[in-house]
C-alpha positions as CSV (number, residue, x, y, z in Angstrom):
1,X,5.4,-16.5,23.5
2,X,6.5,-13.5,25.3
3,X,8.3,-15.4,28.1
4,X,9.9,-17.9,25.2
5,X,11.6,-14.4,23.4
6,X,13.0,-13.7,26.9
7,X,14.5,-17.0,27.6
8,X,16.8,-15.7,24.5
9,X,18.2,-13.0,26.1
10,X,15.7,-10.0,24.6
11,X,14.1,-7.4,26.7
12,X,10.9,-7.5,25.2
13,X,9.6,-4.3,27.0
14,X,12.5,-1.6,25.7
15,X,13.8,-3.5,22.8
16,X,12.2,-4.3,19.3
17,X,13.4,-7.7,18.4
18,X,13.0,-9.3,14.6
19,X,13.7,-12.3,13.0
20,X,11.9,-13.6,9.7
21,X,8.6,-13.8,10.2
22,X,8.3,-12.3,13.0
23,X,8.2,-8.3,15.3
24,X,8.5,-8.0,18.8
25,X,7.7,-4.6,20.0
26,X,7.0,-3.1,23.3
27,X,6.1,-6.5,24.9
28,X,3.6,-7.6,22.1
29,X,4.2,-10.5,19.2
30,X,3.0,-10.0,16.1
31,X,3.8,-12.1,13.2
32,X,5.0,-9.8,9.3
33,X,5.6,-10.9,6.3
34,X,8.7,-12.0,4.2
35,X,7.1,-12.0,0.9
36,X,9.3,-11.6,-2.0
37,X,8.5,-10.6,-5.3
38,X,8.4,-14.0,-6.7
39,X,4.8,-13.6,-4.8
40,X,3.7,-11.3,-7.0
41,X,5.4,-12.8,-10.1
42,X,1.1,-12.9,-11.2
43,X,0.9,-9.9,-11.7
44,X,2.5,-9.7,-15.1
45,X,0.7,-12.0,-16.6
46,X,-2.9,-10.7,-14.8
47,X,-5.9,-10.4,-16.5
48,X,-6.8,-7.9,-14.2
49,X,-3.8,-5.6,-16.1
50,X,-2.2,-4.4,-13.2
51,X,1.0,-4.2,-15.2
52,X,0.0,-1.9,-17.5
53,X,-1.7,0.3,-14.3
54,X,-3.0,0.5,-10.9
55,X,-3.0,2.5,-7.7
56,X,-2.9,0.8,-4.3
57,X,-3.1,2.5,-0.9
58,X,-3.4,0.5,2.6
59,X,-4.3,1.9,5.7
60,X,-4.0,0.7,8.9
61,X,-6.8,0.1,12.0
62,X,-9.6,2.0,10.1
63,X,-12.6,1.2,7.9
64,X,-13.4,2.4,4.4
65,X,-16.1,4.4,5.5
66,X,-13.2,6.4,7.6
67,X,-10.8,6.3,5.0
68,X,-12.8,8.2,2.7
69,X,-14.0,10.2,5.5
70,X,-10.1,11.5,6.0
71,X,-9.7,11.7,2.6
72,X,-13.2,14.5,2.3
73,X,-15.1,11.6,0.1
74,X,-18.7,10.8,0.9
75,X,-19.5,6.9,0.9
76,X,-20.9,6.4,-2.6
77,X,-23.1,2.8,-3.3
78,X,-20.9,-0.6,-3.5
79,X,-19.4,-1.9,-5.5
80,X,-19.0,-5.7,-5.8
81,X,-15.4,-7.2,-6.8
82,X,-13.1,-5.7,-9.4
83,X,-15.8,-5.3,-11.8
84,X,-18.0,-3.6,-10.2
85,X,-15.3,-1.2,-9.3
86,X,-14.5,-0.5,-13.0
87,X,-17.7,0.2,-14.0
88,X,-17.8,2.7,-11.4
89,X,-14.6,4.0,-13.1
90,X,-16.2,4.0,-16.5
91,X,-19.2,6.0,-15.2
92,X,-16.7,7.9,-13.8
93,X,-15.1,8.6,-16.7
94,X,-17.9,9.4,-19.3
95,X,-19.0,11.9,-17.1
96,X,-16.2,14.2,-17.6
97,X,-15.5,14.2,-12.8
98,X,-12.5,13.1,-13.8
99,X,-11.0,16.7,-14.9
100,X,-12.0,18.1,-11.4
101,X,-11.8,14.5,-8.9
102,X,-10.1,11.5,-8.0
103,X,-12.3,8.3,-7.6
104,X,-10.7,5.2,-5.3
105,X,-12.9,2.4,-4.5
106,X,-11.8,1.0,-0.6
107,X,-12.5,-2.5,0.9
108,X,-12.0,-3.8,4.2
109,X,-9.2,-6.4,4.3
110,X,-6.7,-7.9,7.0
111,X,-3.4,-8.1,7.5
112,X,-0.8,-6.5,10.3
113,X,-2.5,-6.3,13.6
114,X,-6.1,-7.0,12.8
115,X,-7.9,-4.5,10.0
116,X,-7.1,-2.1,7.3
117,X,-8.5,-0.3,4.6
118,X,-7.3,-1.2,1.0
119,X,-8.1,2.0,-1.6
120,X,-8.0,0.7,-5.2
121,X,-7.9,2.4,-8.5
122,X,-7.4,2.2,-12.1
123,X,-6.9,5.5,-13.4
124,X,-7.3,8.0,-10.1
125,X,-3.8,8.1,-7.8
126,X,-4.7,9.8,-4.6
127,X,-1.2,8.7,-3.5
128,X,1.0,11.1,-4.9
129,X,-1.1,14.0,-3.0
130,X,0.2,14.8,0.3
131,X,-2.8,17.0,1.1
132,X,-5.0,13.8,1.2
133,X,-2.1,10.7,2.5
134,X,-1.6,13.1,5.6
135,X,-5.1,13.3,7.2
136,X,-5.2,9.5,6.3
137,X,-2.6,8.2,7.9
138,X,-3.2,10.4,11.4
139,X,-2.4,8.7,14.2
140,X,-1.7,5.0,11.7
141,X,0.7,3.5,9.0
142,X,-0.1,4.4,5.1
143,X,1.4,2.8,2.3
144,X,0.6,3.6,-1.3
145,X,1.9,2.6,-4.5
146,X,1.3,2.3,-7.8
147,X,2.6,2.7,-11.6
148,X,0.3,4.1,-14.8
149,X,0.9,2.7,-18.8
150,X,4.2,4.2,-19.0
151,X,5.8,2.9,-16.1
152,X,6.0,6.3,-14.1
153,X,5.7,4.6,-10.6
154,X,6.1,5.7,-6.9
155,X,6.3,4.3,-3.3
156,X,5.1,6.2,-0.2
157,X,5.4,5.3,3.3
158,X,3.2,7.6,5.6
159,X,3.6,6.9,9.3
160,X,1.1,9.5,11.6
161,X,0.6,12.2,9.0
162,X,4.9,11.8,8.3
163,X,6.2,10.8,4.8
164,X,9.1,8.6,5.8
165,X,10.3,7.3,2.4
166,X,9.5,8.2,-0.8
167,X,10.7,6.6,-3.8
168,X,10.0,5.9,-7.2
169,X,10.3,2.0,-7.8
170,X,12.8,1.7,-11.3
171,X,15.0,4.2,-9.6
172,X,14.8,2.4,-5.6
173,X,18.3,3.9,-4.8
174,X,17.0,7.2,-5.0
175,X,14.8,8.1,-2.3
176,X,13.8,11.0,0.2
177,X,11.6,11.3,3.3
178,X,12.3,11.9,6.9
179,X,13.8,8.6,6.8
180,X,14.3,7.3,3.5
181,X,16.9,4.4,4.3
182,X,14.6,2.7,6.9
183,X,13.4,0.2,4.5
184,X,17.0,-0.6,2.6
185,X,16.7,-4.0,4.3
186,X,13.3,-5.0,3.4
187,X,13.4,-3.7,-0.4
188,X,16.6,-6.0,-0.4
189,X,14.5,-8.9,0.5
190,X,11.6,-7.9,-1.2
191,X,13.8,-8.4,-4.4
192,X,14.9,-4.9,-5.2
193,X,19.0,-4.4,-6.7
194,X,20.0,-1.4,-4.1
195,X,23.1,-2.1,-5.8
196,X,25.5,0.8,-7.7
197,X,24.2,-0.8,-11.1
198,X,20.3,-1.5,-10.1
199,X,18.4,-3.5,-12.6
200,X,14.1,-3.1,-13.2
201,X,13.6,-6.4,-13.9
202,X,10.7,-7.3,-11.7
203,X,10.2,-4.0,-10.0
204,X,6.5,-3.9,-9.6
205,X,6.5,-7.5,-8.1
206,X,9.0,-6.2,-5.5
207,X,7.2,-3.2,-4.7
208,X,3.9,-5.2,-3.8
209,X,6.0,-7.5,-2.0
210,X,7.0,-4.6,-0.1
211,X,4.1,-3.3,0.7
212,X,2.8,-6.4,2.4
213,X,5.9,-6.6,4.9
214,X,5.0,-3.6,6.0
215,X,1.4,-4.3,5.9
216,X,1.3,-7.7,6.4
217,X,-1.8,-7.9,3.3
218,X,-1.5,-10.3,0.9
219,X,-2.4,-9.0,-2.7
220,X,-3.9,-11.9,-4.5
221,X,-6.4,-11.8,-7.6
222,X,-8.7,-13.4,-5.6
223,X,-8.9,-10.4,-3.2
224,X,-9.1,-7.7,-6.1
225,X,-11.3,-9.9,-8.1
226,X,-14.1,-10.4,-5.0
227,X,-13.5,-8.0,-2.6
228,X,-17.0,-5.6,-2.0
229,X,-15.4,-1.7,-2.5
230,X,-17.1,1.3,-1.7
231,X,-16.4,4.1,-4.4
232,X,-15.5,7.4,-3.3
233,X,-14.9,10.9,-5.1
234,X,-12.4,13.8,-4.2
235,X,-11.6,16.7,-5.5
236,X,-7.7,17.1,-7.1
237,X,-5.9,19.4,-4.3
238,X,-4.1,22.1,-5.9
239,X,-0.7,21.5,-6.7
């Protein structure tokens, strides 16, 4: 594959080359993602309610038991599928933890590159806490997302402990990071308006979309519904 991308003219050793579907970088092929939000159109009608809230964060190249390592979480007992996740929540809940800590179940899934760590919650967002997205994404990619009842939502893209873009997903022209236009080309064709006049329809959709070209994971309700997590607690940094 490598010779056939130089028989076009690219120096594959210097050069990143990409075309739909696929990244060359530094002499390696790898095939991404072009999913759109029509991917994801599911979600709104899911009966797993991730329209009405959910918090998602992918890391790349470690396991869950690391990713709640970096976080300061101590690996709690499984949890099988969804369900068994959200009763962990509701335990969770009736307890009271939730005034002091943040619970995230996290189950191994692939995508870019090989493995990576998918955090899941409900009601918990450890993404919008840059004292606990920066020890996890050391030396790897991290991208978190997510939205609560009233549509209060936000995008992260961590890359080696830096927050490249930031950006909450009704508003996708406004954004901030060390490099917050970066993605401008793959939220256009991951369905977002950049335009002067930006429209919501379909936001959360395009921001899952996202996520997966950049992760190369494929949300599915399959994979929430079955997947095996393994519940961890944190405590709430100070803001």
């Amino acid at each position: 594959m490598i010779e056939e991308v130089r028989g076009l003219g690219y120096d594959v050793e210097d050069a990143c080359v990409t075309w739909p579907g696929m990244s060359v970088l530094s002499g390696s092929v790898r095939w991404v993602s072009v999913a759109t939000r029509d991917d994801y159109a599911w979600i709104r009608h899911s009966s797993l309610g991730l329209a009405e809230g959910y918090y998602l964060t992918l890391a790349d190249g470690i396991s869950p038991q690391e990713f709640l390592a970096r976080i300061g979480s101590e690996l709690q007992d499984r949890a099988d599928g969804i369900q068994g996740l959200r009763d962990w929540e509701e335990a969770f809940f009736d307890s009271g933890r939730y005034h002091d800590e943040l619970l995230v179940g996290v189950a191994a899934v692939e995508g870019m590159g090989g493995a990576w760590a998918m955090g899941l919650a409900t009601d918990s967002c450890i993404g919008v806490f840059d004292e606990l997205m920066v020890p996890l994404s050391a030396g790897c990619r991290v991208i978190t997302h997510g939205r609560n009842v009233n549509a209060v939502d936000l995008f992260r893209w961590y890359e080696d402990g830096e927050l490249r873009t930031h950006f909450e997903p009704l508003f996708p022209t406004d954004r901030v990071g060390s490099d917050p236009d970066a993605l401008a080309e793959e939220m256009r064709g991951a369905g977002f308006n950049l335009s002067d006049q930006p429209g919501h329809e379909g936001h959360t959709a395009a921001t899952f979309a996202l996520a997966e070209r950049l992760t190369g994971v494929r949300i599915t309700e399959a994979l929430l519904s079955t997947s095996i997590y393994w519940p961890g607690c944190v405590e709430i940094p100070d803001l």
